[in-house]
LOMAR-423469 format. One record per residue (C-alpha): residue number from 1; x, y, z. Coordinates in steps of 0.05 Angstrom, whole numbers, plus 5000, padded with zeros to 4 digits. Layout:
# residues N
 pos east north   up
 NUM    X     Y    Z
...
# end
This chain:
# residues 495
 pos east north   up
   1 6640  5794 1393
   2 6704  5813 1371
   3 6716  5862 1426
   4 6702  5806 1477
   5 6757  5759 1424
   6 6813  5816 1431
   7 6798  5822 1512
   8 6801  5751 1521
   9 6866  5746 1482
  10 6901  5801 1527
  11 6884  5766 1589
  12 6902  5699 1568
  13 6976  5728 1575
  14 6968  5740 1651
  15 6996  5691 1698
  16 6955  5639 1736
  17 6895  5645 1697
  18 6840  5596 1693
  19 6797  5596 1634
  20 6733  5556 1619
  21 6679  5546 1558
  22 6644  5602 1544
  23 6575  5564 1557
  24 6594  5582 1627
  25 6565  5652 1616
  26 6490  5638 1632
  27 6503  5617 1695
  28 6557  5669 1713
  29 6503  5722 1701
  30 6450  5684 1720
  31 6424  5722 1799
  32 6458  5702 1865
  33 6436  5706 1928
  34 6403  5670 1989
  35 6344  5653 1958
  36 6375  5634 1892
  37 6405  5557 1875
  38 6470  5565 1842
  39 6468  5514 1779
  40 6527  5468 1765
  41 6582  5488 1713
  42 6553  5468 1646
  43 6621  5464 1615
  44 6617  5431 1551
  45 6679  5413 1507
  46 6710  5389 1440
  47 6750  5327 1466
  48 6763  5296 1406
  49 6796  5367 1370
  50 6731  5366 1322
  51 6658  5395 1318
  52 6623  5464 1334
  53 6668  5525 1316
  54 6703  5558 1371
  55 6663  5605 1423
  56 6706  5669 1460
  57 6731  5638 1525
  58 6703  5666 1600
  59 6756  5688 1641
  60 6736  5670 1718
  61 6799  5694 1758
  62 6802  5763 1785
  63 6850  5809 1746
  64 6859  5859 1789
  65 6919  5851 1828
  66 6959  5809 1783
  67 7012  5850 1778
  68 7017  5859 1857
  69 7013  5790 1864
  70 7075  5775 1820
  71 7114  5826 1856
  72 7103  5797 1919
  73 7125  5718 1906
  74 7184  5757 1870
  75 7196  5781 1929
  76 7190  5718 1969
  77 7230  5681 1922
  78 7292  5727 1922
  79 7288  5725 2001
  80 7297  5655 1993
  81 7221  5636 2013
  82 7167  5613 1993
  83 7112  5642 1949
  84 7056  5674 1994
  85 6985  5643 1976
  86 6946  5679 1919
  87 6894  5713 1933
  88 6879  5749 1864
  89 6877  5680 1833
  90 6808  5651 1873
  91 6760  5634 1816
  92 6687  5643 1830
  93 6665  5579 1840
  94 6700  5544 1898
  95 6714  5477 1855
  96 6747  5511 1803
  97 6831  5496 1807
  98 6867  5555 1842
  99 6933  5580 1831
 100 6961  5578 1916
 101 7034  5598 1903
 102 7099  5604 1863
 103 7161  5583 1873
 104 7221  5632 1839
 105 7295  5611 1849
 106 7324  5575 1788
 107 7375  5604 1737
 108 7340  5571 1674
 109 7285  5525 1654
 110 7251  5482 1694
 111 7248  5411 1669
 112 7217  5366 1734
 113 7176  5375 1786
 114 7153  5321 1849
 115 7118  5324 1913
 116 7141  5280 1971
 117 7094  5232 2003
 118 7072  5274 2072
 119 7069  5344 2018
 120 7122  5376 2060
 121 7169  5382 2004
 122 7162  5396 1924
 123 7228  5379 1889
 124 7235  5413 1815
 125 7305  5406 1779
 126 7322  5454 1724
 127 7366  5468 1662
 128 7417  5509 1711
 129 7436  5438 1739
 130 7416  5451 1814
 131 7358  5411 1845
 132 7315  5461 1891
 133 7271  5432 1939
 134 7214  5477 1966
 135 7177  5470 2035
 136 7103  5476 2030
 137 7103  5503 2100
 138 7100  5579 2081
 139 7152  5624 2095
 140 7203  5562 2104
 141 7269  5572 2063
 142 7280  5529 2005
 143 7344  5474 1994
 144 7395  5485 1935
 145 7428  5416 1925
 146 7486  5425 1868
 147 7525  5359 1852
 148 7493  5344 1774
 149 7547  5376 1723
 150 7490  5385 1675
 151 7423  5401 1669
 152 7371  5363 1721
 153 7323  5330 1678
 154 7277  5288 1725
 155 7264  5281 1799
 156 7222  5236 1840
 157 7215  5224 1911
 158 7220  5148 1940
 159 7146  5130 1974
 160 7171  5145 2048
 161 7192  5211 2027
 162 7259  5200 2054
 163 7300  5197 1992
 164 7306  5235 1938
 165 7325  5216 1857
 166 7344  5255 1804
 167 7372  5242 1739
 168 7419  5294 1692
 169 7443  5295 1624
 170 7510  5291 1654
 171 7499  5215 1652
 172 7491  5198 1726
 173 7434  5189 1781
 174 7441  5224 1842
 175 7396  5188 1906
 176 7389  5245 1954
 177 7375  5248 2028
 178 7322  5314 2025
 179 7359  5345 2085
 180 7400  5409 2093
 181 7458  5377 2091
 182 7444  5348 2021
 183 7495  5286 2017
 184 7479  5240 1948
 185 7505  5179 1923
 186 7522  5176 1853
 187 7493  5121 1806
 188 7541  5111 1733
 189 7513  5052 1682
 190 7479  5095 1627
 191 7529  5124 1574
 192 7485  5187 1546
 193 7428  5242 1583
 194 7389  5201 1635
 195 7313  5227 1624
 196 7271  5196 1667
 197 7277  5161 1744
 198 7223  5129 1784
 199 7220  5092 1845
 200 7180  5019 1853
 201 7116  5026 1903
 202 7155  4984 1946
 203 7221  5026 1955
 204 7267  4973 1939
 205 7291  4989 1862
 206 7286  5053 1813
 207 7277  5050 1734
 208 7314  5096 1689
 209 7308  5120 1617
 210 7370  5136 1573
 211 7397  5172 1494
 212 7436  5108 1507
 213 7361  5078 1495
 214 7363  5038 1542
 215 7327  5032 1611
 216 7359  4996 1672
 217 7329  4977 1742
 218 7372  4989 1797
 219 7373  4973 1864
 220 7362  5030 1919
 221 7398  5003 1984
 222 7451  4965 1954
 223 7470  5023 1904
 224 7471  4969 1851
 225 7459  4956 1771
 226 7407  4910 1762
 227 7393  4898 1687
 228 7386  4927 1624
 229 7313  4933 1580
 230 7340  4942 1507
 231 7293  4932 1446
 232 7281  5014 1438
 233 7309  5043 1378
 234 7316  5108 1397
 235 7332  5153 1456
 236 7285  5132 1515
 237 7251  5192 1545
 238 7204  5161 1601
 239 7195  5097 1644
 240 7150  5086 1694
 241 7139  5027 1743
 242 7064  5002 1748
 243 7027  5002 1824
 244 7039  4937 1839
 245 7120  4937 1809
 246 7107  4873 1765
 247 7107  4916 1691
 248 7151  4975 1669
 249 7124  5027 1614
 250 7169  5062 1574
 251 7160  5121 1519
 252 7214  5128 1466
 253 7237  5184 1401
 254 7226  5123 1359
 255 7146  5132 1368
 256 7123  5077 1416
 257 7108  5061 1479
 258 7134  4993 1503
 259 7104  4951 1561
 260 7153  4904 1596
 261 7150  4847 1647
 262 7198  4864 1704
 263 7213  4785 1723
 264 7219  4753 1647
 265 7249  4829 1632
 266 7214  4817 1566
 267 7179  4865 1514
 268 7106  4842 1526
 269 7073  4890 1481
 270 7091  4950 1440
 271 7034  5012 1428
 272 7055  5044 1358
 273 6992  5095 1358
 274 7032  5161 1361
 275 7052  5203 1304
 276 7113  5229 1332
 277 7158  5219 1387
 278 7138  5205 1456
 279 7154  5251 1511
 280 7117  5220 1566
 281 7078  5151 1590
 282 7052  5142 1667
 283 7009  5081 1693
 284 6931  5088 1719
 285 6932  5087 1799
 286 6895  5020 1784
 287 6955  5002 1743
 288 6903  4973 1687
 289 6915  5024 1640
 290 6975  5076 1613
 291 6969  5140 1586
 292 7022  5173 1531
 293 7035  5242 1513
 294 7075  5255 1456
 295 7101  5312 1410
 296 7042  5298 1363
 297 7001  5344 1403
 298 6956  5287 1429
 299 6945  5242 1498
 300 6931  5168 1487
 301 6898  5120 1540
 302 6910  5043 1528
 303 6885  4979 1566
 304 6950  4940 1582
 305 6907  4880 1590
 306 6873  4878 1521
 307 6928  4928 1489
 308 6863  4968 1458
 309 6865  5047 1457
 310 6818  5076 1501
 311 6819  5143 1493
 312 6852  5189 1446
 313 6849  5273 1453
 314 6871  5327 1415
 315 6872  5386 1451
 316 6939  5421 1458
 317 6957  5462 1401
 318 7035  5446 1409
 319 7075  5380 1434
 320 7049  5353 1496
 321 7114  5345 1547
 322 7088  5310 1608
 323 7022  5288 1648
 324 6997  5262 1709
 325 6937  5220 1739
 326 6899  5247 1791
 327 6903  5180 1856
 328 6824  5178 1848
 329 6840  5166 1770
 330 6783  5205 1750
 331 6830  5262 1728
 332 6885  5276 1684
 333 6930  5340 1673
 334 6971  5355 1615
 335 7029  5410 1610
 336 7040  5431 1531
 337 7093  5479 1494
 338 7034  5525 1475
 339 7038  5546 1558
 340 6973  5512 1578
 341 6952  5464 1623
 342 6895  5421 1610
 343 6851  5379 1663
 344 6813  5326 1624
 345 6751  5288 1654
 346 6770  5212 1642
 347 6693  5196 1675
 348 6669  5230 1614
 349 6722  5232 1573
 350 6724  5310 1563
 351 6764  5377 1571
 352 6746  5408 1641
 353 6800  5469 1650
 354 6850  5506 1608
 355 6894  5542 1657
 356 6943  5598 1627
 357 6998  5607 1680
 358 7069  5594 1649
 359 7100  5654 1593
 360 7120  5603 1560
 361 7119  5525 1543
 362 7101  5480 1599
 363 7151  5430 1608
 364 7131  5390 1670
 365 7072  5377 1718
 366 7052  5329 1774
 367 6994  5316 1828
 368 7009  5300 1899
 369 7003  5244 1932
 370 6934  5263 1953
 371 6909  5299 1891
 372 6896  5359 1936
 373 6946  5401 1897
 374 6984  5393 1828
 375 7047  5424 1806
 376 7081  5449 1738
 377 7140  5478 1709
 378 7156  5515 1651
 379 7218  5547 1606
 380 7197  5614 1649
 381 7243  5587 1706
 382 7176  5584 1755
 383 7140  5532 1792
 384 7071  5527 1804
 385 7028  5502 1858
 386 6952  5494 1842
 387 6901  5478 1890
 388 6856  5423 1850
 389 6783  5445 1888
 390 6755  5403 1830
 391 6759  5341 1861
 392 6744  5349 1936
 393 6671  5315 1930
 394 6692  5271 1886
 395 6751  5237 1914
 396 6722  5246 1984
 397 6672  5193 1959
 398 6719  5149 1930
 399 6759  5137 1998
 400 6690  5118 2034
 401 6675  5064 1982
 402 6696  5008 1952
 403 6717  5011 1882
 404 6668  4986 1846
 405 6683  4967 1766
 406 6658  5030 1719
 407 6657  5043 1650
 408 6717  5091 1626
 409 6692  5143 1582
 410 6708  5150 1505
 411 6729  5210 1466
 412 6713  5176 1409
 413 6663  5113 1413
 414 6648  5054 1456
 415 6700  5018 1505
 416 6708  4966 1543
 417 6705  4961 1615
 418 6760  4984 1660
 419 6774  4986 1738
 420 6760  5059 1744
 421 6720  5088 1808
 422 6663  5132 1805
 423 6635  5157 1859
 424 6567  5143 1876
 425 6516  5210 1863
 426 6568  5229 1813
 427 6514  5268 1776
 428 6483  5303 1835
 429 6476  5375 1838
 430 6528  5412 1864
 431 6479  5446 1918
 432 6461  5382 1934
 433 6536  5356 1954
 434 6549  5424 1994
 435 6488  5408 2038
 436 6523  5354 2062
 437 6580  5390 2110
 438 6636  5343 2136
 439 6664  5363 2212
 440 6735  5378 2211
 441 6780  5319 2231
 442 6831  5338 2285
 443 6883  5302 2311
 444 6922  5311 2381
 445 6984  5351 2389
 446 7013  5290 2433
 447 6993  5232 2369
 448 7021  5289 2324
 449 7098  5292 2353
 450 7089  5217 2370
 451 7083  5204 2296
 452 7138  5258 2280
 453 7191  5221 2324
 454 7168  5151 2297
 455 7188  5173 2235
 456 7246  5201 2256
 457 7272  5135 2277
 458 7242  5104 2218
 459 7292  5152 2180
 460 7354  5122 2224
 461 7328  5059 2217
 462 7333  5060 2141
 463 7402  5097 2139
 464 7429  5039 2187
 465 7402  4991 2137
 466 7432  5019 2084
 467 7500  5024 2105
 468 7495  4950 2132
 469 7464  4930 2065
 470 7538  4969 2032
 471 7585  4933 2085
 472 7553  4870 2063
 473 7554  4883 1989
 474 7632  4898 2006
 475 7643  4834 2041
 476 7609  4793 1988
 477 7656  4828 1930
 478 7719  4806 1983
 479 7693  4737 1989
 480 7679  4729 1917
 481 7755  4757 1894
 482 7785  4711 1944
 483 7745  4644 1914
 484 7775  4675 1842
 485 7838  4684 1873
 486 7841  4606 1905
 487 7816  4577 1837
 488 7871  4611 1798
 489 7924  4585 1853
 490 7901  4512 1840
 491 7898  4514 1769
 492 7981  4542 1782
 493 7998  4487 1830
 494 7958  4428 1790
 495 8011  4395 1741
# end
């Protein structure tokens, strides 16, 4: 037992491991072959941070070839490429997450990371103060965009994919058009480190979080401050719009997490659960509940229509900094300062993976648009892309169905009922769901460019909006200086 502690210990340290309950072991050992059914993965886990004492954890990625494996993304990343996939990091069972690549080519820390809509691109921004954005096509060379004077401390991608936010502690947002030319247009309101940026589902406005603890709503096309959202007594580090772009959330040093009304621009409920500051707050997909990480160690999960706590877990050992839903809303991931990432079962309200990948903390992570892969960051100056597997069967089910009202797990007791989907056959075996094959779906080379170049002019399209959106803005600031001008003539002139 304690030789199987120590060797468990050592391989935590390599990179891109993923790591599961030890209760895994029967059926690891249990026989294989054609006339043998492989069981599903009992893993069984402590969501809640109490019961049974801790059991050795099974490591189920290959070891061997580790060390090649980080020699060759090196590689890639210095040629100015991307990481090659990774083949020493396929886990035995096919719906265990899989570390695919890495991406090496910032000076310092990574503090953001965001996948575009179509997953062509993955922007990260980074302590150095440069905003890299990666190409998921392999072998494509990656964009440097330098314009921030300070560190880049969040990025996120507009829903068409064709613009590009980022926010710095140099005070200033920086929209980006994700091209190799790289041209931005600088955003100045906030007086202190802008922490947070995050486009409405609709395109039309962004939401930033301040030190100046404030957040403000700004509009996209007209490059314009919108309004202020100031009842936070301490620096702001998150806001988020919700789905629909009615509510803002917002996570704040001064230990809450706010909920706002984007028309009244009101306060219309304030969560005051955590025991430290907040780091990080995102909406559901179904925009019905919000989830908080903070630097207690724990994730929270609240209903923001009956403002009751959900869910609470305690599973990090150090401060959580960020978190992300999976689009089925089934899943949630977690990146921590003790280096781990944690994918949590919101069905069932428990711990599914640990995955050991960063030397270091974990400062950022995000899914794509399509759940298919998830990215992090960490204070090792790496990103990571991770193929989710977990979910294919799952989330496959959820876009054939309607989405029916379920029951949302508890860590901790009995909830109420929230508009989460679960799949139908959710408890099926997992031989069962791979004797079902689907046929591969493929489309025309002619639809394929079609598409390409409608987008295309969907890009010019936008662009020409834009700049007739700025002449206009221009001519109504003319117009209204003139009207001040007239007025203050006819007060001269009237005796």
């Amino acid at each position: 037992r304690r030789w199987t502690q120590a060797f468990s210990d050592a391989v935590r340290r390599l990179p891109g491991l993923v790591v599961l309950d030890a209760e895994t072991v029967d059926s690891v050992n249990s026989p294989s072959g054609p006339g043998c059914k492989k069981p599903r993965r009992p893993v069984s886990f402590n969501c809640g941070g109490r019961g049974g004492a801790k059991r050795p954890a099974l490591l189920l990625a290959a070891v061997g070839g580790a060390e090649t494996e980080r020699a060759s993304t090196a590689a890639a990343a210095s040629s100015g490429a991307l990481g090659a996939p990774s083949p020493a990091m396929a886990s035995p069972y096919p719906e265990d997450p899989s570390l695919e690549r890495h991406f090496k080519g910032h000076r310092d820390a990574v503090t953001c990371v965001d996948f575009s809509f179509n997953m062509k691109q993955l922007a990260s921004g980074s302590m150095d103060s440069c905003l890299m954005v990666w190409h998921m096509k392999p072998q494509s060379r990656a964009y440097r965009f330098t314009g921030h004077k300070d560190a880049v401390t969040c990025v996120n991608f507009s829903p068409s994919g064709h613009l590009l936010a980022s926010g710095s502690r140099d005070k200033t947002v920086r929209i980006w058009v994700p091209n190799i030319k790289g041209e931005s247009t600088v955003f100045r309101a906030h007086t202190a480190t802008v922490r947070s940026v995050h486009f409405c589902s609709d395109g039309q406005s962004f939401v930033t979080a301040s030190d100046d603890k404030t957040i403000k709503v700004w509009s996209t096309h007209r490059q314009k401050f919108l309004f202020s959202l100031s009842q936070h007594i301490n620096w702001v580090r998150c806001a988020k719009f919700s789905p629909d772009g009615r509510l803002i959330v917002s996570a704040s040093d001064d230990k809450t997490v706010k909920l706002w009304d984007k028309t009244s621009r009101e306060c219309v409920h304030s969560y005051c659960e955590h025991g430290g500051f907040v780091t990080y707050v995102d909406f559901h997909p179904s925009g019905t509940c919000v989830a908080a990480a903070g630097m207690d160690n724990t994730v929270k999960v609240w209903d923001v229509r009956t403002h009751r706590l959900l869910q609470h877990y305690q599973l990090h050992s150090a401060a959580v900094n960020a978190l992300s839903f999976h689009p089925s809303g089934n899943y949630l991931v977690t990146a921590s300062s003790d280096s781990t990432l944690k994918i949590l079962d919101l069905m069932e309200g428990r711990l599914l993976y640990t995955l050991h990948g960063h030397q270091g903390p974990a400062t950022t992570v995000a899914f794509s648009r399509t759940g298919e892969y998830f990215a992090s960051g960490g204070s090792d100056e790496q990103v990571m892309v991770w193929k989710s597997n977990f979910d294919v069967i799952d989330y496959g089910e959820v876009l054939r169905v309607q989405r029916p009202p379920a029951t949302l797990a508890s860590s901790s007791g009995t909830l109420p009922e929230v508009d989460f989907a679960i799949p139908p056959g959710r408890g099926r075996s997992q031989e069962l769901m791979q004797s079902q094959p689907q046929e591969p779906v493929s489309m025309p080379q002619t639809l394929t460019s079609t598409l390409e170049h409608i987008v295309g002019q969907l890009d010019v399209l936008t662009q020409t909006v834009s700049i007739l959106e700025q002449r206009l803005t221009l001519t109504e600031d003319k117009l209204k200086q003139c009207l001040e001008n007239q007025q203050l003539i006819m007060q001269r002139t009237t005796p």
